[in-house]
Structure formats: structure tokens, C-alpha cells
C-alpha positions in Angstrom: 238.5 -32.8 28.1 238.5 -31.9 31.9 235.8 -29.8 31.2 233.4 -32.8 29.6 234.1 -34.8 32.8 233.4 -32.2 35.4 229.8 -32.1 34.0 228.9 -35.5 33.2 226.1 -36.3 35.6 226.9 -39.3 38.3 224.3 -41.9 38.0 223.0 -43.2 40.6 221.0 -46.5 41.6 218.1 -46.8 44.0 218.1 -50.4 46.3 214.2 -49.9 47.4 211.4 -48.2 47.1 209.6 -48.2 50.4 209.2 -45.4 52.1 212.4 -43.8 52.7 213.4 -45.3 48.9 210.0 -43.4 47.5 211.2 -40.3 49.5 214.5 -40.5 48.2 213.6 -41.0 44.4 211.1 -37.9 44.3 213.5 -35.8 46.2 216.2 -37.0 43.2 214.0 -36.2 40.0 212.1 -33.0 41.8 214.9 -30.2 41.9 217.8 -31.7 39.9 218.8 -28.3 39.1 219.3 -27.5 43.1 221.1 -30.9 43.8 223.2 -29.9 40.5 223.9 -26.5 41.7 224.8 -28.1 45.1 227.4 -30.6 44.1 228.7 -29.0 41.0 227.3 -32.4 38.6 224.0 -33.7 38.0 222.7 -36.6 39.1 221.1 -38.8 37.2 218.8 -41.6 39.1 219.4 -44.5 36.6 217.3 -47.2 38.4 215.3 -48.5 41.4 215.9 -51.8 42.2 212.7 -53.6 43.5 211.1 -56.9 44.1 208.2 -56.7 42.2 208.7 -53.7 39.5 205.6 -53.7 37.4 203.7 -52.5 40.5 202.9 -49.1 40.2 204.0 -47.1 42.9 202.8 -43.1 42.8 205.3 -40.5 41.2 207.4 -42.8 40.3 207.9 -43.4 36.9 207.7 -47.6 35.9 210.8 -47.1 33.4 213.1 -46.6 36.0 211.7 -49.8 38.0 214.0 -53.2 37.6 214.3 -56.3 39.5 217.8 -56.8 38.1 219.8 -55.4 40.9 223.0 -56.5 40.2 223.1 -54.6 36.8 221.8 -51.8 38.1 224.8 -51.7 41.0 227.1 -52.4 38.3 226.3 -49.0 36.0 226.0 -46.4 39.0 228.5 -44.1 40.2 226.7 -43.9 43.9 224.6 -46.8 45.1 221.7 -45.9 47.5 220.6 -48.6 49.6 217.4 -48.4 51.0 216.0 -52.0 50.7 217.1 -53.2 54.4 217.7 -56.5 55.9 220.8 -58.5 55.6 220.6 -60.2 52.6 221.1 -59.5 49.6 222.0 -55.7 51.0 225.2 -57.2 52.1 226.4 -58.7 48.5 225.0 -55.8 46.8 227.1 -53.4 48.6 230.3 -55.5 48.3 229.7 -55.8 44.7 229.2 -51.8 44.2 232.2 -51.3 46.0 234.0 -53.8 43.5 232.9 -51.8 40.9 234.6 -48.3 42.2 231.0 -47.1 43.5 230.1 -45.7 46.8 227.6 -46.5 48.7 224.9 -44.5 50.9 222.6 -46.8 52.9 220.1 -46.8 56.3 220.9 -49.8 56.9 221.5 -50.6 60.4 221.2 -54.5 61.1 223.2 -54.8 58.3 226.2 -52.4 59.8 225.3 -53.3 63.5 226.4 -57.4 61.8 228.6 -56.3 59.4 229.9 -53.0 59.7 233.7 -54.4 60.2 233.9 -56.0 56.6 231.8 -53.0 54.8 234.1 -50.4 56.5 237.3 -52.3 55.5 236.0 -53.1 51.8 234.8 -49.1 51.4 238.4 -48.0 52.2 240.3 -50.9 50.1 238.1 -49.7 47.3 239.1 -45.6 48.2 235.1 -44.9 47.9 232.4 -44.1 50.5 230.2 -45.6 52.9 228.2 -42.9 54.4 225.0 -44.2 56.8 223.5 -40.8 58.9 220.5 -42.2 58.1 220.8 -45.5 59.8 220.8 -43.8 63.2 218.3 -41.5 64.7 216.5 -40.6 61.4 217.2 -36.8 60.5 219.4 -36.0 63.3 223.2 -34.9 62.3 224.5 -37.5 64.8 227.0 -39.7 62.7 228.8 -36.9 60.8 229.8 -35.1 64.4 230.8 -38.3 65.8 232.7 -39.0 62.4 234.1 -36.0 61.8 232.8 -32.7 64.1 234.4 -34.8 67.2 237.2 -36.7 66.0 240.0 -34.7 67.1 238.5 -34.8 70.9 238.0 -37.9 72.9 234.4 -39.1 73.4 233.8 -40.2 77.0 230.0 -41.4 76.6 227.0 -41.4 74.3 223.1 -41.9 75.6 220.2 -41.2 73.7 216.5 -41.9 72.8 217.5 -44.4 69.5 213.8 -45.9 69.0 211.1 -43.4 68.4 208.4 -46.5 68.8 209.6 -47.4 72.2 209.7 -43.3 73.3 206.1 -43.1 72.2 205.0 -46.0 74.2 206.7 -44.6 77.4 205.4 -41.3 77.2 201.6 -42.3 76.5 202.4 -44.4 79.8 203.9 -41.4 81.8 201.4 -38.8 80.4 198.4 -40.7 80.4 198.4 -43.5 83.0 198.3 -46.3 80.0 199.2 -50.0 80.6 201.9 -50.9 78.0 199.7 -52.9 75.6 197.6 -49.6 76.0 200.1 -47.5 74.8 201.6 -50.0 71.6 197.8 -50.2 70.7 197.9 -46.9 70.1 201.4 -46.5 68.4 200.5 -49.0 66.1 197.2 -47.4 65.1 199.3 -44.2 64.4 201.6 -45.6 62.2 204.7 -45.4 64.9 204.9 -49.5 65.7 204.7 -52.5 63.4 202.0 -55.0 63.1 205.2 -57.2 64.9 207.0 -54.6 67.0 209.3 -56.9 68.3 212.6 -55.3 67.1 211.3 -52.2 68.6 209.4 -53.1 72.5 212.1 -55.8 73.0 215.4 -53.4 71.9 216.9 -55.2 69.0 216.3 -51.8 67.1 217.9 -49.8 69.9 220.7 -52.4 70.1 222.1 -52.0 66.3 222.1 -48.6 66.9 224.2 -48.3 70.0 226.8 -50.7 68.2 227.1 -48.4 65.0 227.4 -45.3 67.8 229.9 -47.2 70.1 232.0 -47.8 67.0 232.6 -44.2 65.6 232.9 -43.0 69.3 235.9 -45.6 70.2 236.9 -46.1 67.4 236.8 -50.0 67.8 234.1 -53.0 66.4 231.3 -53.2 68.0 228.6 -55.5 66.7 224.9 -55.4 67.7 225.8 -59.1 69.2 228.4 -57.6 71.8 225.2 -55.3 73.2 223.6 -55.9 76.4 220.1 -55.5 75.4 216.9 -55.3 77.6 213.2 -54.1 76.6 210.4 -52.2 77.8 207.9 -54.6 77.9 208.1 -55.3 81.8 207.9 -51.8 82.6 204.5 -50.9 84.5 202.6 -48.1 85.1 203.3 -48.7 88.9 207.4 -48.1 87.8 206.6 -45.1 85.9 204.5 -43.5 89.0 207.1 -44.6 91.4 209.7 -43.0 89.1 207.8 -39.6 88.9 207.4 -39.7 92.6 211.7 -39.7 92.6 211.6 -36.8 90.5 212.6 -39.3 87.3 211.0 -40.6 84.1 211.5 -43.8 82.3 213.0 -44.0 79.2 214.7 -46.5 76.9 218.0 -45.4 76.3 221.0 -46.4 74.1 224.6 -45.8 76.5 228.0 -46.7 75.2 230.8 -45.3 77.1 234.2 -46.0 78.7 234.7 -48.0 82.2 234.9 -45.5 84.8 239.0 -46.1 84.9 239.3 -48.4 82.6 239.3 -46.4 79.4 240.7 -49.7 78.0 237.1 -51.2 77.7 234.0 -49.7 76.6 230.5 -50.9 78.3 227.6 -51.2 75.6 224.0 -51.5 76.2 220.0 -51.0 76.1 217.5 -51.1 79.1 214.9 -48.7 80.7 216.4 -46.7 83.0 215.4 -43.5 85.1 216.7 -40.2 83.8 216.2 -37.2 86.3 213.2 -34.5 85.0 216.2 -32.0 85.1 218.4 -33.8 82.6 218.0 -32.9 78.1 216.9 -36.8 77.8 214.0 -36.3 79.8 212.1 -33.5 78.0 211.8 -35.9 75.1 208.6 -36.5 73.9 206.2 -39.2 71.9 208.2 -40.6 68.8 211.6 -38.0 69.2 214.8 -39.4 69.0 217.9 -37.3 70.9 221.4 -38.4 71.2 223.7 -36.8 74.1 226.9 -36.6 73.8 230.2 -36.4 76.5 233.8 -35.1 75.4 236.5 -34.4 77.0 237.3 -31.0 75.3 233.9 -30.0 74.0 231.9 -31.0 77.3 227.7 -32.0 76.7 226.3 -31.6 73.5 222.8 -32.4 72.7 221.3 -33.8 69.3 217.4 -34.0 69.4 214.9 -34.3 66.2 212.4 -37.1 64.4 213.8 -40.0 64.4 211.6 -42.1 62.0 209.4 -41.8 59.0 209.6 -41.3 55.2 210.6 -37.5 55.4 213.4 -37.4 57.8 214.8 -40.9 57.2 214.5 -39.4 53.4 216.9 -36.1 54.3 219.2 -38.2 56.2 219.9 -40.1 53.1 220.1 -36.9 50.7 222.1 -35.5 53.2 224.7 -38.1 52.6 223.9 -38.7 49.1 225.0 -34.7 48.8 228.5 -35.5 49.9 229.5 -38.5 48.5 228.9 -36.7 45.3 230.6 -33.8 46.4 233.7 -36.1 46.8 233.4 -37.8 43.5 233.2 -34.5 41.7 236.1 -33.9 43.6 237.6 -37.5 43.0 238.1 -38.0 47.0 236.8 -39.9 49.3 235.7 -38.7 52.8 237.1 -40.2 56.2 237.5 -43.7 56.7 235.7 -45.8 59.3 239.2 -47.2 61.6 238.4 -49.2 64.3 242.4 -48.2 65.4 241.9 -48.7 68.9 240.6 -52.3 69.9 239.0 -51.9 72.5 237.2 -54.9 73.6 233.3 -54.5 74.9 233.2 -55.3 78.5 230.3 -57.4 80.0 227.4 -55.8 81.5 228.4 -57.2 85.0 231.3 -54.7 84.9 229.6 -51.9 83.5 228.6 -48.8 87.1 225.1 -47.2 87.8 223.0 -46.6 90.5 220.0 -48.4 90.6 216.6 -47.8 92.2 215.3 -51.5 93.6 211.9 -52.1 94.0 211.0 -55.2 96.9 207.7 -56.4 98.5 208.5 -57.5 102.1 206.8 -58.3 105.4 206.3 -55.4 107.8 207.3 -56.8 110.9 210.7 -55.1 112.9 214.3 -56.4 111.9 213.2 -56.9 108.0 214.6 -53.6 106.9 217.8 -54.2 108.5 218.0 -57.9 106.8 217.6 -56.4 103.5 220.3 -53.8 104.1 222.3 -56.3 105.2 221.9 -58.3 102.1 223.5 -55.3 99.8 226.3 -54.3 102.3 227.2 -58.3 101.6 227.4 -57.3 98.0 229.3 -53.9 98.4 225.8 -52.0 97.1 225.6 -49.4 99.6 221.9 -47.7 99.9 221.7 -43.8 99.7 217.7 -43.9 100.3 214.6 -45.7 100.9 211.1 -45.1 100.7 208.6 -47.4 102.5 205.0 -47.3 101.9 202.2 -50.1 103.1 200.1 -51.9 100.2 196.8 -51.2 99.9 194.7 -53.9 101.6 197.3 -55.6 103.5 198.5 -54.2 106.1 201.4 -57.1 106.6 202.9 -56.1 103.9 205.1 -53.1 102.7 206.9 -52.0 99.7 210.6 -51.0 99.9 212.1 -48.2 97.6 215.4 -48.4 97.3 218.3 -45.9 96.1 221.5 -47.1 95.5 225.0 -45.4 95.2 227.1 -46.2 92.1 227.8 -49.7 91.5 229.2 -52.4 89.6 226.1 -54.0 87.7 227.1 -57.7 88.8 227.3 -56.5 92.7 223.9 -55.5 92.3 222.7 -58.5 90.3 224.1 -60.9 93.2 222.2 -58.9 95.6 219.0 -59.4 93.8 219.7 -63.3 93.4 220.0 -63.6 97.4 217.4 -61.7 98.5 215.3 -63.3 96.2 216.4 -66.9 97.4 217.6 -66.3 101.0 215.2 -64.6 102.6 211.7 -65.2 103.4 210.8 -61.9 104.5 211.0 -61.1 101.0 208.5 -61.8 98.1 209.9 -62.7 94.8 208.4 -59.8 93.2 211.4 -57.6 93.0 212.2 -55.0 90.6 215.4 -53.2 88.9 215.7 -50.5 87.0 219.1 -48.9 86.2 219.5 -44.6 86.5 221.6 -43.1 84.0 222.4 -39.1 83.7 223.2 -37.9 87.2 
């Protein structure tokens, strides 16, 4: 009798057929003998749940096609949800896990606003809810987090989450193009949406850091509690200043613990300058790359694709591999436990260095105002760079260095010299520098 169940094949069901889903469905019914040799069971792909399933879509076969999701969740061992958005993802996840099924999905809106009440129903049910795929495409980032790292203590993650946004950056550094340059040309290659909003504007980036903040702390973070800023303001005049530093710009996902308050953890998105001597700043065109802090296993570095049909499609397998591993088994893997609590901390509180860029009038005593202005505020000034506009010789440009700081100091120092001083243009520009 033992004998018959080991080899009864697990049947699983396909939520979308995009193209991760279309990745994942060939990968299933190409090599069934290497997946079976792999787990120890076949698997059997039972059905594809799509909105529309008498289109034809190539190599996949229409018999395997239904719009009948909730039947199809009900009959499969492993549920693979590919589909994305909120809605009905959510319900049909809950309702897999009702049914004793895991689940494998990519879905990271959905776990970035409801991660908490998937991770609690997964373990109440004793099955799996395994996601690599939902961060970072095909790089191994969630298993070390989950499992590789969990008997150390994470101090910070920062990566390159959003391959579209990397693109953009690097066309700007390499080539001297104006943003709307640069997402012309991602969208003509396939790398931005007609609507690349959730990409240029960080929402992508956002859900992310809130599923990586999670496993790293071990406490809920939603994509709501992330501080969340865009690239669209950056300027070619930023990047060009930047490389004159010795920095380039990217977009970059950081979650970590207060400096000495390891009792709050500081979430967030925004450009920032990363030093042309730190991993992050090798990265190029639509790479993803996660970096990693511990206290016992120091740096460590994650780098690879982090979008498209073929990687997002391993990912999945990847996960799909194990969960069916454990069901042979008849375990489960680890739990997601937020045990910790810690509570997100508002930006305000969270500590970089910033470099400050300021239009002011060239005329003796203006420097000193201004550096008055941030010892008011506690920002203290480790360097500054002045060069004359072209064309007006009145006026000069101010680059400013800061030490560490708390981000609200800074803020508040930016608010007043914008409104207190009329030496000082309103043109004024922030960006934060992470990795030193």
C-alpha cells in the first residue's frame, strides 16, 4: 500500500498563463521524467486556470485550459500561482490551503498586502507557501534569508529589486540620456510597461523590500509601512555630479535595524548614491543584486536577472521542486514567524549621509549662512564643492557632503534654507548615500 502512494503523481494546478505561467507549464510537461527523478513522484499538471481559455496560446495544449479556477484549486495537491494582482489570487490561495494544498506563487503585491494572513493560514493548514520567485526573479535570495541565514542575525539588506528602474539609470549614466530618454528605450526593449508606473515611481521596489524586511526580522512588514520614493526626478545633472564624487545612482531597496535601536527596523525605497567601489555599483542594465549584512556570516552578495519569462520561470520551479519534495515526504518546510514584533520606524528616524545639492548667490558670507543653517539642525558638513553656473556669474552651485544623520534633521534643514534664506534658490536637491 505504501508503495502505491509513494508513486502516485501530485497534481498540480496552474493560476496563469502569461509569461512566467507559459514558462512554467512547458518546463512541467517537457522533462517529467527529470522532475520525477528529482522529487521521487511525478507530477502531473492537471490544469491552467485562465481568463479566457479557448485562446490558443503556443505549446500549450487547450485541454488543459479552464476558467473554472476554484475547481481546479480544489483537485491539486500544489497550487501554482502565477496570475498576479490581488484579487481573486488572495481567495484562491486561502481556498487551496483549505483544501490541504500548498501553494507556490510570484506574487508580490499580494504578499507585500497580505503576507501576514497567508503566512498564518499556510502554517494552520501544515502546508507550504514558498514565493523565491516574487523577489528578484532567479536569484536564490528568499531561501538564504529563510533558511541559509536563520540561525544568524541579519543586520541589513540593500539591493537592486527592479530591473526596469536599473535599466533606466544605467542608459542615464552610460550614455548621457534624459530619463524619458532612457524609459523610451526600456519600453521599446521589452524591460518597462506601456504604464511603468509601479516600476519609475517604486511601488515595485516597495513590495519587495516589505517581503525582504519580513524574513530578515522576522516581524510584518507590509508594502504600506515602506518609505517609498522614485527615480523620476533624478537628472542627468545628478548622475554627472554623482560620478564626479566617485558614486553612481541607483534605486535601491534597504531594510535594516536602527543604528542602536535593534528594537525597530527602518524600511524604504529612494535613489541614492552608492560608491563605484561597493558590489551594488557594478550592476548593470536590467540586473537585480541583493546584499546582505549578518552578524556571524559578514557581506554576502546575490546578483542575477531579475525579470522575464525564463528566470521568473526557474524561480518558480525551483520552489515548485521542494514543495513536492516535502509532500513526498509528507512535511512541510519552515514557517514564515513574524516572532519578533518589531515595529517599522518612520523614515524621519531612519541615519544616512546625504549629498545636498543648492543654487545660491555668490557674494561673501552665503557659505557661512548655509552652514549655519545645518549646524542649527545637528547635520554637520564633511565636504563641499562649489562651482559657478554657466552664464551667470552671480550665481554658484553648492555641493554638499554630509556626515551621518537622522533623515528628519536633514529634512528640517532643507525646509529652512528653502524658506529662510534669500541667498538661496528654491532649487535644492537631496539625494540619500547608502554603502559606505
Amino acid at each position: 500500500m505504501n508503495d502505491v502512494v509513494l508513486t502516485e503523481p501530485l497534481r498540480v494546478g496552474l493560476l496563469g498563463c502569461g509569461v512566467v505561467g507559459s514558462q512554467v507549464a512547458r518546463l512541467l510537461l517537457e522533462k517529467p521524467e527529470d522532475l520525477e527523478a528529482r522529487i521521487g513522484r511525478p507530477l502531473d499538471l492537471v490544469g491552467i486556470g485562465v481568463r479566457h481559455p479557448d485562446a490558443e496560446r503556443e505549446g500549450i495544449p487547450l485541454d488543459l485550459l479552464t476558467g473554472d479556477t476554484a475547481a481546479l484549486v480544489a483537485r491539486a495537491d500544489i497550487v501554482v500561482e502565477v496570475m498576479g494582482g490581488l484579487e481573486p489570487a488572495r481567495s484562491l490561495i486561502l481556498a487551496a490551503f483549505e483544501h490541504g494544498a500548498s501553494v507556490v506563487t510570484a506574487n508580490k503585491a499580494l504578499l507585500a498586502a497580505h503576507g501576514p494572513e497567508l503566512y498564518g493560514a499556510a502554517q494552520r493548514a501544515g502546508v507550504d507557501l514558498y514565493f523565491e520567485a516574487a523577489v528578484a526573479g532567479a536569484i536564490p535570495i528568499i531561501r538564504p534569508l529563510r533558511e541559509s541565514l536563520v540561525g544568524d542575525e541579519i543586520l541589513s539588506v540593500m539591493g537592486i529589486v527592479n530591473g526596469t528602474t536599473n535599466y533606466i539609470l544605467d542608459r542615464m549614466t552610460a550614455d548621457g540620456l534624459s530619463f524619458g530618454q532612457a524609459l523610451a528605450q526600456a519600453q521599446e526593449l521589452g524591460y518597462a510597461e506601456a504604464d511603468p508606473t509601479a516600476d519609475i515611481e517604486g511601488y515595485d521596489a516597495a513590495a519587495k523590500a516589505s517581503i525582504l524586511a519580513s524574513l530578515a526580522f522576522h516581524t510584518e512588514v507590509c508594502g504600506a509601512d515602506v518609505h517609498r520614493e522614485g527615480i523620476t526626478t533624478v537628472t542627468p545633472e545628478d548622475i554627472a555630479q554623482a560620478a564626479g564624487l566617485g558614486y553612481v545612482v541607483k534605486l535601491l531597496a534597504v531594510a535594516t535595524l536602527l543604528d542602536g535601536d535593534a528594537e525597530r527596523v527602518s524600511v524604504r525605497v529612494h535613489p541614492a548614491l552608492v560608491p563605484m567601489s561597493h558590489p551594488l555599483a557594478t550592476v548593470r542594465g536590467p540586473y537585480n543584486a541583493v546584499f546582505v549584512e549578518s552578524r556571524n556570516a559578514g557581506r554576502l552578495m546575490f546578483s542575477g536577472p531579475g525579470a522575464g519569462g525564463a528566470p521568473t520561470g526557474s524561480a518558480v520551479m525551483g520552489d515548485l521542486v521542494t514543495v513536492a519534495r516535502n509532500r513526498a515526504r509528507g512535511a512541510a518546510g519552515p514557517a514564515m514567524t513574524p516572532y519578533t514584533h518589531r515595529p517599522v520606524a518612520e523614515v524621519g528616524d531612519a541615519k544616512t549621509s546625504s549629498y545636498i545639492s543648492l543654487q545660491v548667490k555668490d557674494a561673501p558670507g552665503v557659505l557661512a549662512k548655509v552652514a549655519g543653517v545645518f549646524a542649527k539642525h545637528g547635520v554637520s558638513i564633511s565636504a563641499v564643492r562649489q562651482t559657478q553656473l554657466d552664464g551667470d556669474p552671480l550665481t554658484a552651485n553648492l555641493g554638499i557632503m554630509t556626515h551621518v544623520a537622522r533623515d528628519a534633521q536633514v529634512a528640517d534643514t532643507l525646509t529652512e534654507l528653502r524658506t529662510a534664506s534669500q541667498a538661496v534658490s528654491s532649487h535644492i536637491r537631496r539625494i540619500r548615500i547608502e554603502g559606505e
